[in-house]
The first five atom37 places (N, CA, C, CB, O) and aatype in JSON, in Angstrom:
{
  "aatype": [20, 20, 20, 20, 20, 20, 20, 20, 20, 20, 20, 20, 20, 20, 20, 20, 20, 20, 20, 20, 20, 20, 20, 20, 20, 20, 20, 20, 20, 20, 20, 20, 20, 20, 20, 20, 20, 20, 20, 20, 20, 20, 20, 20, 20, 20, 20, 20, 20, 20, 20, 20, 20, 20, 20, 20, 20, 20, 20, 20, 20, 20, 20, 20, 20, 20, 20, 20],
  "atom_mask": [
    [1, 1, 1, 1, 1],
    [1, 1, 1, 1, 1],
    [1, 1, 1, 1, 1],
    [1, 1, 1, 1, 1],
    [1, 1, 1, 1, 1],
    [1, 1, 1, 1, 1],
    [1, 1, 1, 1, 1],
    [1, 1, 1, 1, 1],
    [1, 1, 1, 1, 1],
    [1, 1, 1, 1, 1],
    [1, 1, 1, 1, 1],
    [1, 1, 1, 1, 1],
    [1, 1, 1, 1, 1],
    [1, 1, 1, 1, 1],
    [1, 1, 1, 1, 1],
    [1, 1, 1, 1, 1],
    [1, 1, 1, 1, 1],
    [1, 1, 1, 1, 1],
    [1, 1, 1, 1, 1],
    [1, 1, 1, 1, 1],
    [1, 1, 1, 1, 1],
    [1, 1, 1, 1, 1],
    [1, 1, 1, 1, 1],
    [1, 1, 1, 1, 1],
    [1, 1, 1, 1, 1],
    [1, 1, 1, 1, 1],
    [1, 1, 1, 1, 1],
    [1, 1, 1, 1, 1],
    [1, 1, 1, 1, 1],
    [1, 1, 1, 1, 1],
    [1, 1, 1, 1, 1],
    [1, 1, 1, 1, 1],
    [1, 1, 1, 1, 1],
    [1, 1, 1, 1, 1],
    [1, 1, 1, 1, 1],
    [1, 1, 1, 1, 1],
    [1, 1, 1, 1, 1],
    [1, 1, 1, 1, 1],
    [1, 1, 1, 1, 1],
    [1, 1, 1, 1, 1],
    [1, 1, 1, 1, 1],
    [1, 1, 1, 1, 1],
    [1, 1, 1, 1, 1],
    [1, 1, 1, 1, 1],
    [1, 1, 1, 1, 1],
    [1, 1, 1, 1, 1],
    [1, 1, 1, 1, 1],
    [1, 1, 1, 1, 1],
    [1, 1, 1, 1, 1],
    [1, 1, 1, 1, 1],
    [1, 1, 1, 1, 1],
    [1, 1, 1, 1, 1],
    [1, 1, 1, 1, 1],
    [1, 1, 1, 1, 1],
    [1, 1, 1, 1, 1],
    [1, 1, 1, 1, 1],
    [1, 1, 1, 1, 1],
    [1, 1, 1, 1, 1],
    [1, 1, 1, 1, 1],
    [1, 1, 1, 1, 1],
    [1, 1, 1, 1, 1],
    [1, 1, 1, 1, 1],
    [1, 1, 1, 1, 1],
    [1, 1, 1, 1, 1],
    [1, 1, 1, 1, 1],
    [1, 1, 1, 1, 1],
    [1, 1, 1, 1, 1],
    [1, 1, 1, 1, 1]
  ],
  "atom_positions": [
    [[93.36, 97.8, 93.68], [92.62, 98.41, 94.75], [93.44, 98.3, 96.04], [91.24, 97.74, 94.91], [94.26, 97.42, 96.3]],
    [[93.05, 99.43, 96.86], [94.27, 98.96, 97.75], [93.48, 98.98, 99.5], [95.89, 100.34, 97.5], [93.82, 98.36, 100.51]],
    [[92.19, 100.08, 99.23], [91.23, 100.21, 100.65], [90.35, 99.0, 101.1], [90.13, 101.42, 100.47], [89.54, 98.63, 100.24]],
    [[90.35, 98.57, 101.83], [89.43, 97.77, 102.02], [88.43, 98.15, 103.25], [90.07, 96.57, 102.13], [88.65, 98.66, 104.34]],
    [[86.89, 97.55, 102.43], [86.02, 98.51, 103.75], [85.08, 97.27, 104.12], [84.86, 100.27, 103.15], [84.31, 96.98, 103.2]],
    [[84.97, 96.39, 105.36], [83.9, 95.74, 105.91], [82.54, 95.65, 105.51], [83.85, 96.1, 106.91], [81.94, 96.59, 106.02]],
    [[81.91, 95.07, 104.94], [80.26, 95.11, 104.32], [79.49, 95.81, 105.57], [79.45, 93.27, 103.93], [78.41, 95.22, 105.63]],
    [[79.54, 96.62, 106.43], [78.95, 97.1, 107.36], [78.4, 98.47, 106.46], [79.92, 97.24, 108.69], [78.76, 98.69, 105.3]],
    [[77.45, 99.33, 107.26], [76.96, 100.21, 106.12], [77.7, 101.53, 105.85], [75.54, 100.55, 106.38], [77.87, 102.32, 106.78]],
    [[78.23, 101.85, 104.37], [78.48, 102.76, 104.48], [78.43, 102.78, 102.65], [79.62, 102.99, 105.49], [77.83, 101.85, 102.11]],
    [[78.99, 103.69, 101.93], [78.44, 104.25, 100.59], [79.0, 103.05, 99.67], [79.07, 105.95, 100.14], [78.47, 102.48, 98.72]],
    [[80.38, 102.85, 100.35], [81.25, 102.03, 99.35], [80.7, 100.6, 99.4], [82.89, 102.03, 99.76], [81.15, 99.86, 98.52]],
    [[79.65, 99.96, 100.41], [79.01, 99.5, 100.54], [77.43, 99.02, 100.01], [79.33, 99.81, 101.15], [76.72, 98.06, 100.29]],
    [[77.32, 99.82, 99.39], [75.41, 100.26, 99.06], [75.2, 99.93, 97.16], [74.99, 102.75, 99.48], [75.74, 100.23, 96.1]],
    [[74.48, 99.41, 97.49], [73.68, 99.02, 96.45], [73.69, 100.48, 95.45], [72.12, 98.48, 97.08], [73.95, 100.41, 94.25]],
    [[73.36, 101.74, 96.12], [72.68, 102.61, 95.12], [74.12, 103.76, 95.23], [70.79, 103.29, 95.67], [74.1, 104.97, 95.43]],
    [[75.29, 102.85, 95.03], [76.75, 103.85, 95.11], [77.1, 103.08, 93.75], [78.14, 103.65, 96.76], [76.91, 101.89, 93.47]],
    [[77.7, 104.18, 92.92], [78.46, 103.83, 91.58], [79.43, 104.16, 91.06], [78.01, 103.98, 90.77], [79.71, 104.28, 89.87]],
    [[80.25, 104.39, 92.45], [81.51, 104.33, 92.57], [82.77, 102.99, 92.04], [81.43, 104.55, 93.85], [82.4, 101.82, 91.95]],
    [[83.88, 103.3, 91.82], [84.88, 102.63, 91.45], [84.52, 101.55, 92.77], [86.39, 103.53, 91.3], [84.17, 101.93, 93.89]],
    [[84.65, 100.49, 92.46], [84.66, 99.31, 93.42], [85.21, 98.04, 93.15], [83.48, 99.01, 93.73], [85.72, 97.9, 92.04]],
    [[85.23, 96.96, 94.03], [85.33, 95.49, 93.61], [85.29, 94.84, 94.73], [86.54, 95.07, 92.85], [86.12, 95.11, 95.6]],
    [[84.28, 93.81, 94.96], [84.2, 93.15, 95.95], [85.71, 91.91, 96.22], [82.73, 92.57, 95.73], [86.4, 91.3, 95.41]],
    [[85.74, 91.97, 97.64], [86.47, 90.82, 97.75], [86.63, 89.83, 97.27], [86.4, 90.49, 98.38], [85.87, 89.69, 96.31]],
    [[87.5, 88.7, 97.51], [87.1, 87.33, 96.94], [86.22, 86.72, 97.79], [88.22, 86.39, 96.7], [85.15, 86.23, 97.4]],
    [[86.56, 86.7, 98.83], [85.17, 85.78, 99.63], [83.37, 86.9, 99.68], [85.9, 85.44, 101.95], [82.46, 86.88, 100.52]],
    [[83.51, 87.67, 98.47], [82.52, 88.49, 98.68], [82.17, 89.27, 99.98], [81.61, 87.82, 98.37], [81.07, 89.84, 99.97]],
    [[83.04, 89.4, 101.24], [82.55, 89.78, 102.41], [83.0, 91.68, 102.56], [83.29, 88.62, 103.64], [82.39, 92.56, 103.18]],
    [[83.91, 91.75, 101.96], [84.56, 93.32, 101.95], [84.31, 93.93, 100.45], [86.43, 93.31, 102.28], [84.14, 93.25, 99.44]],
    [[84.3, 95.08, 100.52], [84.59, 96.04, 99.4], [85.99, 96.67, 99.15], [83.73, 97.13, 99.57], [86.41, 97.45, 100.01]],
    [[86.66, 96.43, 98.18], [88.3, 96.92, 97.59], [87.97, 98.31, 96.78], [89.16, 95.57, 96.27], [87.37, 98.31, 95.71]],
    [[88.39, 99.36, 97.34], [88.98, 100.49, 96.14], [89.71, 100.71, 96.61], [88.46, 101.68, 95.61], [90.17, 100.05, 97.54]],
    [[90.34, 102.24, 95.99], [91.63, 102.77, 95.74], [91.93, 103.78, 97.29], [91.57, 103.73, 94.11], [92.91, 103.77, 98.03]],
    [[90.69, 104.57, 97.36], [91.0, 105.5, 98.45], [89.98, 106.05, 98.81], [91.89, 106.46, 98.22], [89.04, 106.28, 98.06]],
    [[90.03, 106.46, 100.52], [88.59, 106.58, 100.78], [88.59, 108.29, 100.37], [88.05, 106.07, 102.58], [88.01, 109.04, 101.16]],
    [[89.3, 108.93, 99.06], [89.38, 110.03, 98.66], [88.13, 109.84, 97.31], [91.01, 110.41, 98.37], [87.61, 110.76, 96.68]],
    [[87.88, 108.41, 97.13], [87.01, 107.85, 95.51], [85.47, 108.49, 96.3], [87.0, 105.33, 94.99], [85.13, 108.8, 97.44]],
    [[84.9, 108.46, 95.02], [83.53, 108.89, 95.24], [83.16, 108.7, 94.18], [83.2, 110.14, 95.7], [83.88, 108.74, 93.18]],
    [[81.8, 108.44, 94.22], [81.0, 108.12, 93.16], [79.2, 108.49, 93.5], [81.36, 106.47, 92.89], [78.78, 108.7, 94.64]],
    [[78.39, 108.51, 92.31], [77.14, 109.13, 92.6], [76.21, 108.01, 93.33], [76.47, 109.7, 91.22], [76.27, 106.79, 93.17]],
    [[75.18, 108.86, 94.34], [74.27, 108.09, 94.51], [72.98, 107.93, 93.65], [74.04, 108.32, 95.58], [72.34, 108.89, 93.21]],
    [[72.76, 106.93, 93.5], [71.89, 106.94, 92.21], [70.19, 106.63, 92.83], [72.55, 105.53, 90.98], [69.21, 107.08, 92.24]],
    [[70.1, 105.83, 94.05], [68.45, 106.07, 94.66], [68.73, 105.99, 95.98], [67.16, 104.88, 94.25], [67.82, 105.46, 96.62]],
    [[69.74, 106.35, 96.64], [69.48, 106.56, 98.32], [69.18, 107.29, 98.81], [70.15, 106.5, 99.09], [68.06, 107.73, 98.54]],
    [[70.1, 107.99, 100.01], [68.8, 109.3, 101.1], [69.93, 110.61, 100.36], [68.84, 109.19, 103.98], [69.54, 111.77, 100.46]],
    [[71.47, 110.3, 99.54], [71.74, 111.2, 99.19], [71.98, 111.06, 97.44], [72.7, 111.56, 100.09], [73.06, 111.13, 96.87]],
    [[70.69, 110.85, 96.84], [70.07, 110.62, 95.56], [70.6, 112.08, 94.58], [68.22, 110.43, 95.81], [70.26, 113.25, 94.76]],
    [[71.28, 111.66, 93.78], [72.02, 112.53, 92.63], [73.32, 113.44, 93.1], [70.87, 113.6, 91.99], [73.84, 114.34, 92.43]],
    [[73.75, 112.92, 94.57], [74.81, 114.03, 94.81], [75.92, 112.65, 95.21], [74.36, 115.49, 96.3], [75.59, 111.6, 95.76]],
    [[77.42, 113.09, 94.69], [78.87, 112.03, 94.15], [79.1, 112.09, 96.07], [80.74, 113.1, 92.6], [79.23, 113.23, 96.5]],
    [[79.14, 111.1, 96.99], [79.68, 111.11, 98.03], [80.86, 109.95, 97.87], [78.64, 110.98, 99.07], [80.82, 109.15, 96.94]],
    [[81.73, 109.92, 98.69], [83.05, 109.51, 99.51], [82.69, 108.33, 99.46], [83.42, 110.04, 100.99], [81.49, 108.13, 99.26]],
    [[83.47, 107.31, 99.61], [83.28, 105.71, 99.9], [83.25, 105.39, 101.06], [84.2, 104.85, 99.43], [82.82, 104.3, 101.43]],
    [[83.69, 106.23, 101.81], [83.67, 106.19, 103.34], [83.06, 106.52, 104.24], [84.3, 106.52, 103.73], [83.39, 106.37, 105.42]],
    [[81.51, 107.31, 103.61], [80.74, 107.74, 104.17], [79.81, 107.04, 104.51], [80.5, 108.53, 103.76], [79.2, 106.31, 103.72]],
    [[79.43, 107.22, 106.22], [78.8, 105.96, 106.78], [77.01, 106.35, 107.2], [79.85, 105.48, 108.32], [76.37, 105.44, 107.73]],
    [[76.6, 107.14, 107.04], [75.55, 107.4, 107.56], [74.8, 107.83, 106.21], [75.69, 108.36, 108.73], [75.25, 108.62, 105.39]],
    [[73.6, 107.17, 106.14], [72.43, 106.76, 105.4], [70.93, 106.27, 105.71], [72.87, 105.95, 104.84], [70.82, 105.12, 106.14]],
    [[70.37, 106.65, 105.61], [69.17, 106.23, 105.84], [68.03, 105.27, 104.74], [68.71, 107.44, 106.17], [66.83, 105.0, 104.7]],
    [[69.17, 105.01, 103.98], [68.45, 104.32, 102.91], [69.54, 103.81, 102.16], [67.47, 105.21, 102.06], [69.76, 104.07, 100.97]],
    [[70.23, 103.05, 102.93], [71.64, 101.78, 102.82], [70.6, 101.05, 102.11], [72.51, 100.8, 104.51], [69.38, 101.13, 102.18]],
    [[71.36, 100.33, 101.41], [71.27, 98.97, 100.25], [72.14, 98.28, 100.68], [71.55, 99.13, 98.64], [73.12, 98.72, 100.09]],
    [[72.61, 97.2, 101.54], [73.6, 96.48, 101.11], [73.72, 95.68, 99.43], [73.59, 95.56, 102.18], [72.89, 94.94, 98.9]],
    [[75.05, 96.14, 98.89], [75.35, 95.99, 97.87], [75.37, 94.53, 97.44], [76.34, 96.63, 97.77], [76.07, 93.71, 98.04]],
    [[74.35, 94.1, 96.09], [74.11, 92.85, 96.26], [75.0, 91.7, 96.15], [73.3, 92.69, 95.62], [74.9, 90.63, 96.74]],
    [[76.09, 92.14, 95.12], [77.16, 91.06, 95.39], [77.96, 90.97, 96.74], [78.17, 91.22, 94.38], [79.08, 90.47, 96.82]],
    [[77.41, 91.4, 97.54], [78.23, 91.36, 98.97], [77.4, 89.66, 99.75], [77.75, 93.32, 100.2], [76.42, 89.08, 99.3]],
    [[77.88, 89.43, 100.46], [77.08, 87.85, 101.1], [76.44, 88.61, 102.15], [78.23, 86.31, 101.85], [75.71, 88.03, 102.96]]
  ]
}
């Protein structure tokens, strides 16, 4: 993995993103490849449509639970 994104809110972040991921070691960041990855939302505000990992605006953020 080579992106790293701050547990602040955004897709690559969220509980309901099922995107390529891997949390940090101290659990505080999210690691993928590129903020080109995307993966589906599976119950947020953009529910059944594949968004960006980098996409920050949501109205129905999850922080992702293995995050601290």
């Amino acid at each position: 993995m080579e992106s790293r994104y701050p547990s602040w809110k955004g897709c690559a972040t969220c509980d309901n993103w099922n995107g390529p991921r891997n949390a940090s070691a101290f659990r505080d960041q999210v690691e993928y490849r590129s903020d080109a990855d995307s993966g589906l939302c599976v119950d947020g505000g953009w529910h059944g449509t594949r968004t960006p990992a980098n996409k920050t605006y949501c109205h129905k953020w999850l922080k992702w639970k293995i995050l601290k």
